[in-house]
Structures are given as C-alpha cells and as structure tokens.
C-alpha positions as CSV (number, residue, x, y, z in Angstrom):
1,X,-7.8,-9.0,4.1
2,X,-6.7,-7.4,0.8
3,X,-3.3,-7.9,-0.2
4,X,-0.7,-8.3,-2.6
5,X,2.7,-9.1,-3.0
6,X,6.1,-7.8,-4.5
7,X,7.6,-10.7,-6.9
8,X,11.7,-10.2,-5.6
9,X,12.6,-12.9,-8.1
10,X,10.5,-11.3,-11.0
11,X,10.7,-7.9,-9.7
12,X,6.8,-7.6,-10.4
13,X,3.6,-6.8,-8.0
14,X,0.9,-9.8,-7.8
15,X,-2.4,-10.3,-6.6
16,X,-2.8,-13.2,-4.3
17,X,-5.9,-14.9,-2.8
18,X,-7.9,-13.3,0.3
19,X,-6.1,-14.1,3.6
20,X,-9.0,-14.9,6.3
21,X,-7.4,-14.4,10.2
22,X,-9.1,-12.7,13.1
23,X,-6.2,-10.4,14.1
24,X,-5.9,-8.0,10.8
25,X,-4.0,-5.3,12.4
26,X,-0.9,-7.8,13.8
27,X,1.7,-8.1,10.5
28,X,3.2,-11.3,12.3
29,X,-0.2,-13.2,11.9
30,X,-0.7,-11.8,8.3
31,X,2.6,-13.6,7.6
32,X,2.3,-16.7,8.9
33,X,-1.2,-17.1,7.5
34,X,0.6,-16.2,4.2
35,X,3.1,-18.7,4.9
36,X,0.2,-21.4,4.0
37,X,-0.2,-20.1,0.3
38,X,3.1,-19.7,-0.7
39,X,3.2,-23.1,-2.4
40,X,0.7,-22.3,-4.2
41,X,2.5,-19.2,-6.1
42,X,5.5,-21.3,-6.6
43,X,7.7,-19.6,-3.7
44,X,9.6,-22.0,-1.3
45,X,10.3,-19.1,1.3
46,X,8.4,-15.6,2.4
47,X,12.0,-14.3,1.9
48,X,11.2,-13.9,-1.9
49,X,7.8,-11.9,-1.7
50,X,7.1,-8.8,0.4
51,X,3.3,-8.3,1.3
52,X,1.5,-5.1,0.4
53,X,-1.7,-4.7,2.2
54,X,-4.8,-2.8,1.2
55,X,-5.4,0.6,2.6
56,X,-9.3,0.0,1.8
57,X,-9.1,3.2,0.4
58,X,-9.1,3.9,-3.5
59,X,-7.1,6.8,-5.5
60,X,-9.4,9.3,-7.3
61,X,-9.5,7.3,-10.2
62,X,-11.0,4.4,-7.8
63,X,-7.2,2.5,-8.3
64,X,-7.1,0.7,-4.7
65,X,-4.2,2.2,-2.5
66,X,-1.9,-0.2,-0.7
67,X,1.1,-0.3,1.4
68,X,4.4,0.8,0.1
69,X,2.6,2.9,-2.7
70,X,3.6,6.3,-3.3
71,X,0.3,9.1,-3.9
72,X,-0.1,12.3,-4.6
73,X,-2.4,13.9,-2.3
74,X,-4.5,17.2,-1.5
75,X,-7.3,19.1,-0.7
76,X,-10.3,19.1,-3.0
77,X,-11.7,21.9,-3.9
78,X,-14.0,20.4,-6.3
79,X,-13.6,16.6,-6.7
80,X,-10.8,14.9,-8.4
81,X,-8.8,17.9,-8.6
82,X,-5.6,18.2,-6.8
83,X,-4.7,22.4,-7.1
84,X,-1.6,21.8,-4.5
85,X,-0.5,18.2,-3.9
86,X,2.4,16.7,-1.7
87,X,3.8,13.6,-3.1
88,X,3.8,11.0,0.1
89,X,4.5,7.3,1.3
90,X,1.8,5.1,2.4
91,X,3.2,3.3,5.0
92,X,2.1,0.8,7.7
93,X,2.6,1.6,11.5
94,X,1.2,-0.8,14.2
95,X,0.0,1.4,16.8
96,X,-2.3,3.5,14.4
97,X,-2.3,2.1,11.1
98,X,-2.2,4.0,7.5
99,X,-0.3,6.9,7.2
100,X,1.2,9.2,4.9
101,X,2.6,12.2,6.0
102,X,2.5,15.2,8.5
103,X,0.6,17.3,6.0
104,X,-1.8,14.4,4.1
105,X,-4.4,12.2,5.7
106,X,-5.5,9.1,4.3
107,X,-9.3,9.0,5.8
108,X,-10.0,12.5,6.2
109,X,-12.7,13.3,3.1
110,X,-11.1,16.6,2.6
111,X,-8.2,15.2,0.7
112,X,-8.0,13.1,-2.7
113,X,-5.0,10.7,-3.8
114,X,-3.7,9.9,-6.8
115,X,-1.4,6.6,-7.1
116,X,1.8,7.9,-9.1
117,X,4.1,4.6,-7.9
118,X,5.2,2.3,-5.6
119,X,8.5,1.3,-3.8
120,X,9.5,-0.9,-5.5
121,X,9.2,0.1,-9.5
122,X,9.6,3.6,-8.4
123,X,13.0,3.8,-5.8
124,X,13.7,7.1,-7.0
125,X,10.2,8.3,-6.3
126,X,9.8,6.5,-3.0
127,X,13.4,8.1,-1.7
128,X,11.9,11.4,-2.6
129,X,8.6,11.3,-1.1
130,X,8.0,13.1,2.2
131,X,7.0,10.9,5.3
C-alpha cells in the first residue's frame, strides 16, 4: 500500500516505506501496521503524523493522487484538457472507497484531475472545495 504522511510537528508531507497487510481497505489495520515504522521516522506517537493513502490513480500530469488532496476535475473532451472543472476533496469512505464529489468520479475514464492542493498546505482551498 502506497502512502504518505502529514509531518504535524514540521507541518510538511513525507513519503514513507510500503506498508505490507492483507486487509487494505480497513484504516485501523493500516494504522497499527504503521505503528511499527514510526521509530524509524523519528515519531514517538501516531498522534504527530496523519496517513494519506494513494488513490492509485494519477493527476493528468501523472502526479499520484492521494487522500486528503484537493483536484480539479472534469470531462475530457480531448485529453488533458479540463473545459469545465469542479474543484473537489478526495476523501476516504469505508464502505466504498475513493470519492470526490456528487458531480466528479475518480475511476470513471471520462474525467481528468488535476492536483491543485491538499488539506493541509491548502486549508483555504480544502474549506472551499465541494464534497
């Protein structure tokens, strides 16, 4: 599994090492396994780090797309143009995974993203962006 992390100390986004469990989809298990390399990254609690998984999906300009990231999505008509675009949250939800919003879709083919942001270095964006 893909992931990183959000630095709270440092306020900065890092990479950290592939996370191997069998249950992918369950964010407790994520976190516990994660609990085993926070040592390694300096960090005596999970309290200080929030964990941005990978959507497996990348932007238009092959940028990966991960959780708490903020995109700009929309219909192609040709690729990598964006004529109308809706500026949207990529959030997390248990029961059916990735989403962005009511009028963007992550998987389906007819839409491109563009990463403009995240959460965390982009509050003002985040609050703004349609669910």
């Amino acid at each position: 599994m893909d992931l990183k992390a959000w630095d709270t100390r440092h306020k900065k986004i890092f990479d950290v090492e592939a996370v191997h469990i069998d249950q992918v989809d369950y964010v407790d298990d994520v976190k516990t396994e994660f609990d085993r390399y926070l040592p390694k990254y300096g960090y005596p609690s999970r309290d200080e780090v929030i964990l941005l998984r990978s959507a497996e999906r990348n932007d238009l300009n092959g940028i990966p797309i991960y959780e708490f990231y903020i995109v700009q999505s929309g219909r192609h008509r040709e690729w990598g143009t964006i004529p109308e675009y809706v500026t949207s949250r990529v959030e997390f939800h248990p029961s059916c995974g990735f989403q962005l919003n009511k009028n963007a879709q992550l998987w389906n083919d007819e839409w491109v993203h563009r990463v403009v942001g995240n959460k965390f270095e982009n509050p003002e964006l985040w609050e703004k962006a349609e669910r």
